[in-house]
N, CA, C and O atoms as a MOPAC input file, in Angstrom:
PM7 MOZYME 1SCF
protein

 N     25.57100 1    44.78600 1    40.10300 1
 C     26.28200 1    45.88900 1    39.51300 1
 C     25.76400 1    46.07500 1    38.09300 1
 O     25.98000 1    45.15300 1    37.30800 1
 N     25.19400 1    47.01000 1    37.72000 1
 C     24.06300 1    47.67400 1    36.44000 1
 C     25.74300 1    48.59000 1    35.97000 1
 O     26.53300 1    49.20700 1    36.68400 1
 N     25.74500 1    48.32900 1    34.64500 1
 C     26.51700 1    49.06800 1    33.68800 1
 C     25.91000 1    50.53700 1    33.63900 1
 O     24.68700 1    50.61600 1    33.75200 1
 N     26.60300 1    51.65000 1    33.48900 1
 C     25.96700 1    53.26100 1    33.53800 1
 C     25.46900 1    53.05900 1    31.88800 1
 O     24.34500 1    53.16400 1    31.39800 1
 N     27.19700 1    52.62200 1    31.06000 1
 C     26.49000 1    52.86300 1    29.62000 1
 C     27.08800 1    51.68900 1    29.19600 1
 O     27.75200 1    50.98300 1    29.95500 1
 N     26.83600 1    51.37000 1    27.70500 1
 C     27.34400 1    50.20900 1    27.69300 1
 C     28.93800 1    49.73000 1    27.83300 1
 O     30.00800 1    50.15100 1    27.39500 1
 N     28.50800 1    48.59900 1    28.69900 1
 C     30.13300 1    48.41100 1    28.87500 1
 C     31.00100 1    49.29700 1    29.85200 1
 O     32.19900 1    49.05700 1    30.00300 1
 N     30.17200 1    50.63400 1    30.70600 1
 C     30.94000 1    51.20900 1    31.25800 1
 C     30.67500 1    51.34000 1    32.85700 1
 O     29.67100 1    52.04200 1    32.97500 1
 N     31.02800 1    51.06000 1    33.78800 1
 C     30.54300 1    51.53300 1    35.16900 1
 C     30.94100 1    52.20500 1    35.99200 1
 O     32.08700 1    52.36500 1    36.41200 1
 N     29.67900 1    52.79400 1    36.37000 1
 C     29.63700 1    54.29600 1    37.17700 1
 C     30.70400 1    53.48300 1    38.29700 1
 O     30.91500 1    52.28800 1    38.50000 1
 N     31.25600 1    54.73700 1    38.90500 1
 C     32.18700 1    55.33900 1    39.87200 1
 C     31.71700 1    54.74800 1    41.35900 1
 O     32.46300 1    54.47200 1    42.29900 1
 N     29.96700 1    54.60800 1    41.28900 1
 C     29.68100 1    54.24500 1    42.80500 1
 C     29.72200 1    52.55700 1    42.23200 1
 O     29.73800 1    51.76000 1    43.17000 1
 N     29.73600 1    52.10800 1    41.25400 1
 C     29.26100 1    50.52400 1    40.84000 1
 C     31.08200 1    49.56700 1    40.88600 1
 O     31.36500 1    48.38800 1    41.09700 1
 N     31.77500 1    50.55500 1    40.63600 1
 C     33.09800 1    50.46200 1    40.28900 1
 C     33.85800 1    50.38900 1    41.91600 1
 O     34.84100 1    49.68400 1    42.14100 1
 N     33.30300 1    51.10800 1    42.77400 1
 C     33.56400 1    51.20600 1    44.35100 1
 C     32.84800 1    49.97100 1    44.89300 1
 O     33.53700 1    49.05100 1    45.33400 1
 N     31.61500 1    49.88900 1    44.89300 1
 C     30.88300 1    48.98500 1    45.48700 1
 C     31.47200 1    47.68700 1    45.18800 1
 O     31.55500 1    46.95500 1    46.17400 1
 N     31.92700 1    47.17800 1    44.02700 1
 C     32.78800 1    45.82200 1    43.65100 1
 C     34.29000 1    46.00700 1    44.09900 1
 O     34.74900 1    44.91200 1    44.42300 1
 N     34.86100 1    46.64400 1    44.17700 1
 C     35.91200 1    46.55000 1    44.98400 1
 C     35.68000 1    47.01900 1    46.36200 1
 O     36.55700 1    47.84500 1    46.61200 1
 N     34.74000 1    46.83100 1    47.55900 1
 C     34.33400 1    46.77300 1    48.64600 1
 C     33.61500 1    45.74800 1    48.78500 1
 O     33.23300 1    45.60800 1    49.94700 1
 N     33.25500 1    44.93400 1    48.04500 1
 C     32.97200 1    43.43600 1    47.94300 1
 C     34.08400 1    42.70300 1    48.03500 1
 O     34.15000 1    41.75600 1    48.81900 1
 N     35.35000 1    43.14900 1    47.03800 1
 C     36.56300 1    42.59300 1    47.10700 1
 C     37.36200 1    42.30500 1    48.28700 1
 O     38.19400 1    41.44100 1    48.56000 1
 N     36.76400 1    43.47100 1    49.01400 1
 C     37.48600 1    43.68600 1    49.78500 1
 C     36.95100 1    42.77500 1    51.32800 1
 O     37.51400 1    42.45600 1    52.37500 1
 N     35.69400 1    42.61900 1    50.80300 1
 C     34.94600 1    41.53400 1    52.13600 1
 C     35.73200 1    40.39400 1    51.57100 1
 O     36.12500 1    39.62600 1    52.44900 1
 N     36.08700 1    40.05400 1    50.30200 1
 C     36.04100 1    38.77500 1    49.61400 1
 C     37.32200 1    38.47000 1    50.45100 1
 O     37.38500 1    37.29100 1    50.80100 1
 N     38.33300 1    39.24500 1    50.84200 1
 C     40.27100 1    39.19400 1    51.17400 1
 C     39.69000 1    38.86600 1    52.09800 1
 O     39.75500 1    37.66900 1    52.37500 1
 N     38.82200 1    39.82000 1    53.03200 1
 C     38.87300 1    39.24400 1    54.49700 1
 C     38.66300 1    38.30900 1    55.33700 1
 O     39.26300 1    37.89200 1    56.32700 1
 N     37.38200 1    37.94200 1    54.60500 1
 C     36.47000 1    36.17500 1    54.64300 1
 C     37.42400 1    35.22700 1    54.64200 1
 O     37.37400 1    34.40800 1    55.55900 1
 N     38.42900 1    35.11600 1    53.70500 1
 C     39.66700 1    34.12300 1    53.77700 1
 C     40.90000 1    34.49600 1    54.12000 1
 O     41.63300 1    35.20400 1    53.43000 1
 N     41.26200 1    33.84700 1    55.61400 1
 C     42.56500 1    33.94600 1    56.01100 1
 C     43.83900 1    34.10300 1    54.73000 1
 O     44.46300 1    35.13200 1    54.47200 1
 N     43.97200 1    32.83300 1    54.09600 1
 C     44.89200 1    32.62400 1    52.69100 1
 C     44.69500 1    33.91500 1    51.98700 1
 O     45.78600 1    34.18500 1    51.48500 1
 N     43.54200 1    35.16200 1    51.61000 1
 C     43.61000 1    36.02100 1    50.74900 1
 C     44.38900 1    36.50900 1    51.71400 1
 O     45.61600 1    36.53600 1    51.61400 1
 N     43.70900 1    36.95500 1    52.77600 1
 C     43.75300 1    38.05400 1    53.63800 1
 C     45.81100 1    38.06300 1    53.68900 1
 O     46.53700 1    38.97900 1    53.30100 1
 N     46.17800 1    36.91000 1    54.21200 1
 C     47.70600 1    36.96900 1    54.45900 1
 C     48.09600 1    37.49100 1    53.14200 1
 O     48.72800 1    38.54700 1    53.16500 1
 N     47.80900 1    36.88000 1    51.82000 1
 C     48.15900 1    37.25200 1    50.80100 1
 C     48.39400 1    38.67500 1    50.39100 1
 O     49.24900 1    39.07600 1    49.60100 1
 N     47.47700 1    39.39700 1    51.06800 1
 C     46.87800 1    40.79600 1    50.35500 1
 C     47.86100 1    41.48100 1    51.36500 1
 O     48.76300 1    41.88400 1    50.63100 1
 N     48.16100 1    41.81200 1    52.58600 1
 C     48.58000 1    42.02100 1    53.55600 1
 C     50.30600 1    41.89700 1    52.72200 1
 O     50.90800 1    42.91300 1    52.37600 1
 N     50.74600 1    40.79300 1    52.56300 1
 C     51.93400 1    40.69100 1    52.37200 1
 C     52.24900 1    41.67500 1    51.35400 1
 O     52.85300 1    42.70900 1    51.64000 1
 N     51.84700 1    41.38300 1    50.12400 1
 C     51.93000 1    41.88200 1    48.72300 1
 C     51.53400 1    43.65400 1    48.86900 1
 O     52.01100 1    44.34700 1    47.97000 1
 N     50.68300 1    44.39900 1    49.96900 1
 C     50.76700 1    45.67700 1    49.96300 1
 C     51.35500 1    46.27000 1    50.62300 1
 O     51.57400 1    47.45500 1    50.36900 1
 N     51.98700 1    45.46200 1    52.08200 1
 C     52.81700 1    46.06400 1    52.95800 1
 C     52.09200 1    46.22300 1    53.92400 1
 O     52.72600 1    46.88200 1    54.74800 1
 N     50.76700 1    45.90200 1    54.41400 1
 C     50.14900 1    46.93100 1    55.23800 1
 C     50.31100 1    45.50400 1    56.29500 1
 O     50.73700 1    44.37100 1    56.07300 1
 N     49.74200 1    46.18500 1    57.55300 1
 C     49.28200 1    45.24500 1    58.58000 1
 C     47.66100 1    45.23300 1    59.10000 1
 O     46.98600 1    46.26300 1    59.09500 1
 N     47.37000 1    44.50400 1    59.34900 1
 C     46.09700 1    43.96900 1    60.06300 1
 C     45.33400 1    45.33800 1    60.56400 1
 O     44.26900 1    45.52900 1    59.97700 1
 N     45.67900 1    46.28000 1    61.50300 1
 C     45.39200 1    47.55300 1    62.01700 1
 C     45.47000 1    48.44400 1    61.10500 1
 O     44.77500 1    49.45800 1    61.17500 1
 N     46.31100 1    48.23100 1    60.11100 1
 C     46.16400 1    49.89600 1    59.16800 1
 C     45.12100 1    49.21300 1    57.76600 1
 O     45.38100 1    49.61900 1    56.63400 1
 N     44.41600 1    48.58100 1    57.88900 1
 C     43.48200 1    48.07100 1    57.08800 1
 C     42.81600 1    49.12000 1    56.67100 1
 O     42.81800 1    49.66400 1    55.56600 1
 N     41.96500 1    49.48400 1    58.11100 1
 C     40.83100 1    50.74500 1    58.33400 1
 C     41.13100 1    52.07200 1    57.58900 1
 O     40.38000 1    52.65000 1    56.80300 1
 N     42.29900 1    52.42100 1    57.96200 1
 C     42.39700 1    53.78100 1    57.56400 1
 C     43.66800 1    53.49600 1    56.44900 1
 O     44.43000 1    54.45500 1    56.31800 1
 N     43.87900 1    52.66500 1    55.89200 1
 C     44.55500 1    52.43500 1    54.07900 1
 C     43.27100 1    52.69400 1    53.56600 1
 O     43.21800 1    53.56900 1    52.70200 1
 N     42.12900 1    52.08900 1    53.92500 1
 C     40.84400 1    52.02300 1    52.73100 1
 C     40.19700 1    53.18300 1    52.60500 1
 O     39.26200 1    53.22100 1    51.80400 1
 N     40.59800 1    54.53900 1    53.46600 1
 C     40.06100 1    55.69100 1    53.10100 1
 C     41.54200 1    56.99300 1    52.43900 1
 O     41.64600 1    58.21500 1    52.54300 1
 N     42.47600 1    55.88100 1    51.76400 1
 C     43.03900 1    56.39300 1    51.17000 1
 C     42.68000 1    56.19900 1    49.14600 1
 O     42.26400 1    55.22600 1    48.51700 1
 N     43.06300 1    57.53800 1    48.70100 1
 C     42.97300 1    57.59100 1    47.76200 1
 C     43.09100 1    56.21200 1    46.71100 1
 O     44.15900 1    56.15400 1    47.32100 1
 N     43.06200 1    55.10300 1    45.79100 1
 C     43.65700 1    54.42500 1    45.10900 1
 C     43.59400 1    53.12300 1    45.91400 1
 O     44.05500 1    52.12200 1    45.36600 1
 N     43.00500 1    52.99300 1    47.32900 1
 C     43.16700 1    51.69500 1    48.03400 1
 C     41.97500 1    51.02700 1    47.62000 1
 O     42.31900 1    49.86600 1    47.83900 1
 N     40.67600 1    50.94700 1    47.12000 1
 C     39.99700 1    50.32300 1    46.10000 1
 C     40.54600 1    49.92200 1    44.69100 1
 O     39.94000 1    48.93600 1    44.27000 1
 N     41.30700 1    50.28500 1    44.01100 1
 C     41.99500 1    49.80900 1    43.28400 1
 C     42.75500 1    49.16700 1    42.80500 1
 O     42.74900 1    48.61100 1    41.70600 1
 N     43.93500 1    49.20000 1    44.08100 1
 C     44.68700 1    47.87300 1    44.76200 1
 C     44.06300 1    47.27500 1    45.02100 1
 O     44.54400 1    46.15400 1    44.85800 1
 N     42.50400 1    47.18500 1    45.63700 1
 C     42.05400 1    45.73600 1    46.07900 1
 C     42.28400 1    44.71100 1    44.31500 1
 O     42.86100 1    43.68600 1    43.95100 1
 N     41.22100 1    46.05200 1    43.54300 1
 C     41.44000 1    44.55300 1    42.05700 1
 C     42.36000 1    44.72400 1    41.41500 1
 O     42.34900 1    44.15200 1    40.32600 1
 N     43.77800 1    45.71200 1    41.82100 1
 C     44.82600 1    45.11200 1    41.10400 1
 C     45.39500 1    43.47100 1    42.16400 1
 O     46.32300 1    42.75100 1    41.79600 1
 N     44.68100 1    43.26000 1    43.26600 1
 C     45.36200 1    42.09200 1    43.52200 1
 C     44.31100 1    41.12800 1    43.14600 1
 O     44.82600 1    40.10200 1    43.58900 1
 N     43.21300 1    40.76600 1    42.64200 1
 C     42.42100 1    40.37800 1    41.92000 1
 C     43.29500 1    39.87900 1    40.10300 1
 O     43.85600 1    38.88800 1    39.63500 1
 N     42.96200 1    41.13400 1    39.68400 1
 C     43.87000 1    40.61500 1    38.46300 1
 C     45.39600 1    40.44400 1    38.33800 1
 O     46.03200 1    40.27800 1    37.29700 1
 N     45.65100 1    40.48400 1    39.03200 1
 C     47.62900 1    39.87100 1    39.13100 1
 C     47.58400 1    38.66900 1    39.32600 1
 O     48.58300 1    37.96000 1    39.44200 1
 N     45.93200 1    38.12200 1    39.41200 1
 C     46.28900 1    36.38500 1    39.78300 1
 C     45.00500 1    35.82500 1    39.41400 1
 O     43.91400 1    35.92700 1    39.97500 1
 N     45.36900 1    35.18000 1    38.30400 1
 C     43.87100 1    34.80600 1    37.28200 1
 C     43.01600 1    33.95300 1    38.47100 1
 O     41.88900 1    34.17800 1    38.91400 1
 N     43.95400 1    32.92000 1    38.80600 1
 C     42.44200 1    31.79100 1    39.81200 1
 C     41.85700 1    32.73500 1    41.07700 1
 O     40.66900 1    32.52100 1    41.32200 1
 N     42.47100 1    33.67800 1    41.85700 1
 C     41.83000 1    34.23900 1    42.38600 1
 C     40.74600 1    35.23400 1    41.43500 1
 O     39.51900 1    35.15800 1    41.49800 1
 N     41.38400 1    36.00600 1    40.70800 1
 C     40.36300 1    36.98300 1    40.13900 1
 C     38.81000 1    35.74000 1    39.46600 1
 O     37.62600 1    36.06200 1    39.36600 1
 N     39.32300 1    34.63700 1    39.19500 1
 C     38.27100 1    33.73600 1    39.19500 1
 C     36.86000 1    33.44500 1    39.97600 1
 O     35.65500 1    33.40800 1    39.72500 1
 N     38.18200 1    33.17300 1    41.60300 1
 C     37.21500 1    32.59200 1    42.63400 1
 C     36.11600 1    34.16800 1    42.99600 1
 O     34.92600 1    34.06800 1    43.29400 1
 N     36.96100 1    35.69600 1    42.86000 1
 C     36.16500 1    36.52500 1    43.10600 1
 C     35.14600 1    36.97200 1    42.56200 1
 O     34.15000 1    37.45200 1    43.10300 1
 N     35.45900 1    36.76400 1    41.01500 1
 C     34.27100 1    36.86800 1    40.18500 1
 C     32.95200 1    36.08800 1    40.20900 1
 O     31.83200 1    36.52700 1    39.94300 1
 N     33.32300 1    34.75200 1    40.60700 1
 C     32.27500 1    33.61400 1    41.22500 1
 C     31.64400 1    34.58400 1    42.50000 1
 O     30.51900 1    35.07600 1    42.41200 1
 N     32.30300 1    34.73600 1    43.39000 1
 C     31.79300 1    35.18000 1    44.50400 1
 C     30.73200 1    36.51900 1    44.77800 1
 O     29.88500 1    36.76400 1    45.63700 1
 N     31.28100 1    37.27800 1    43.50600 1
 C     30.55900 1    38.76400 1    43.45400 1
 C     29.81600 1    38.40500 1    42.33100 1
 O     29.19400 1    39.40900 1    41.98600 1
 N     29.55400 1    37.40100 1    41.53800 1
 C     28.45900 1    36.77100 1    40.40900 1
 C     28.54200 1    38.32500 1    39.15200 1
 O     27.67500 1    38.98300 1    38.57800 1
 N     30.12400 1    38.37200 1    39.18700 1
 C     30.10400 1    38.86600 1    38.18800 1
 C     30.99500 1    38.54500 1    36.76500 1
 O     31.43400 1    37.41700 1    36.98700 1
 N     31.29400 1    38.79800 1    35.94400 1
 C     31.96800 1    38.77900 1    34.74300 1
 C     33.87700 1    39.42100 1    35.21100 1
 O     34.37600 1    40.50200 1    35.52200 1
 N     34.35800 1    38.04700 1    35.01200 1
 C     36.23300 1    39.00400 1    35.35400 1
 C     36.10800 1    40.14100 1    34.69500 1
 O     36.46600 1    41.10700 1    35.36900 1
 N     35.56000 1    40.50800 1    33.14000 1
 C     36.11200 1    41.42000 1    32.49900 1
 C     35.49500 1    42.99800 1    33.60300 1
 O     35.83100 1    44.18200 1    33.62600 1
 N     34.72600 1    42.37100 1    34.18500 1
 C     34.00500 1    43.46600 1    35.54900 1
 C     34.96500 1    43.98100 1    36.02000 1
 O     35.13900 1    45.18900 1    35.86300 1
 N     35.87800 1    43.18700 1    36.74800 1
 C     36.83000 1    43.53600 1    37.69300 1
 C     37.55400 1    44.54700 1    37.26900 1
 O     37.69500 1    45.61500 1    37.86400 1
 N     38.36800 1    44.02700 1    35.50200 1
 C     39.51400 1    44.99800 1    35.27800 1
 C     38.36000 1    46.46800 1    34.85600 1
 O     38.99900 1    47.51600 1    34.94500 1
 N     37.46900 1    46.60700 1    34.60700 1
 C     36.74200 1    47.71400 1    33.68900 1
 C     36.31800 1    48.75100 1    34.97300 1
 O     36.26800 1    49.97900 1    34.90400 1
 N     36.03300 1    47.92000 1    36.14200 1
 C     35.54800 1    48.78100 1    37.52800 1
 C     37.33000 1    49.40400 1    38.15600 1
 O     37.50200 1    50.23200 1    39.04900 1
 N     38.21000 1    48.83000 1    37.51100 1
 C     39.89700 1    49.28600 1    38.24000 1
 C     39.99700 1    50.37000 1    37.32800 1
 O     40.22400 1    51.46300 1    37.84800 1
 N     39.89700 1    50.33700 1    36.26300 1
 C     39.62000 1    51.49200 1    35.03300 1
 C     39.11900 1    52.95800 1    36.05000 1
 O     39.57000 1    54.07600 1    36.29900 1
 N     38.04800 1    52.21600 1    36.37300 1
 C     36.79600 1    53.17900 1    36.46200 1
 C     37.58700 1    54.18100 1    38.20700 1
 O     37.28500 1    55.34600 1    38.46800 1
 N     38.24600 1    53.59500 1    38.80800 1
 C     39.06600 1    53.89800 1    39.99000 1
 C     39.60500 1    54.12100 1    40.09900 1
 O     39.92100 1    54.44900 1    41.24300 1
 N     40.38500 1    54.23700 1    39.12200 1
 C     42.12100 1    54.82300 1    38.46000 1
 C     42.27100 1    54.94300 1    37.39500 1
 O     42.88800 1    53.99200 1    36.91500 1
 N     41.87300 1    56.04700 1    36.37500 1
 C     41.77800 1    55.63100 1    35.39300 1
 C     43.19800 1    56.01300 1    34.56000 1
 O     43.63100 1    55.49400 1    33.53100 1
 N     43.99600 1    57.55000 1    35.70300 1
 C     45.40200 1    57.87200 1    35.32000 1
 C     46.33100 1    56.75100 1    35.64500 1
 O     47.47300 1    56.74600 1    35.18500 1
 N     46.00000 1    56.04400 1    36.22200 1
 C     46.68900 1    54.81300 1    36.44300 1
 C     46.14900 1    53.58000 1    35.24600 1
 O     46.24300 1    52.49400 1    35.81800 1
 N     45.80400 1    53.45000 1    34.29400 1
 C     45.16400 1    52.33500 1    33.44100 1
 C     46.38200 1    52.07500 1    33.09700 1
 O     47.19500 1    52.91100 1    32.70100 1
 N     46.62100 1    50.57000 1    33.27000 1
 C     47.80900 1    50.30700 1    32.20600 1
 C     47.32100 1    48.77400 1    32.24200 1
 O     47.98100 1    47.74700 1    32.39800 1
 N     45.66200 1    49.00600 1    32.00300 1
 C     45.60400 1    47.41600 1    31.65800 1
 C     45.38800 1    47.21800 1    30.31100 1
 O     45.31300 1    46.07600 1    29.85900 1

């Protein structure tokens, strides 16, 4: 994930890491139940939540609501946490209230 300007990332760089995130929930049962519980959804409405508006965003608001995970994901996507919250920015940005 290449920054557009400094410090800022494009819209497709900001998607692409939270669709990583989103492999990251699924790979582990423990996220996966986690993520599932905490949004309401079930197993089947996975598919078609993620072509709703703001459902990339929820992936890294459940990322940063929980430092050791937003940890283990940042390890996993070999990027910088401050990535995570700046790409949720970048996905919601009428929604920023980080």
């Amino acid at each position: 994930m290449k920054p557009e300007k400094r410090g800022q990332l494009s819209l497709e760089a900001a998607g692409e890491l939270a669709a990583t995130g989103l492999m990251f929930v699924a790979e582990d049962p423990e996220h996966l139940n986690r993520f599932l519980a905490l949004t309401g959804l079930a197993p089947h409405m996975l598919r078609a939540a993620s072509a709703e508006p703001g459902f990339l965003a929820g992936v890294l608001d459940y990322f940063l609501g929980h430092e050791p995970t937003l940890l283990a994901f940042a390890a996993y996507a070999n990027v910088p946490p401050t990535d995570v919250a700046a790409a949720r920015r970048v996905l919601a940005p009428e929604d920023d209230g980080l």
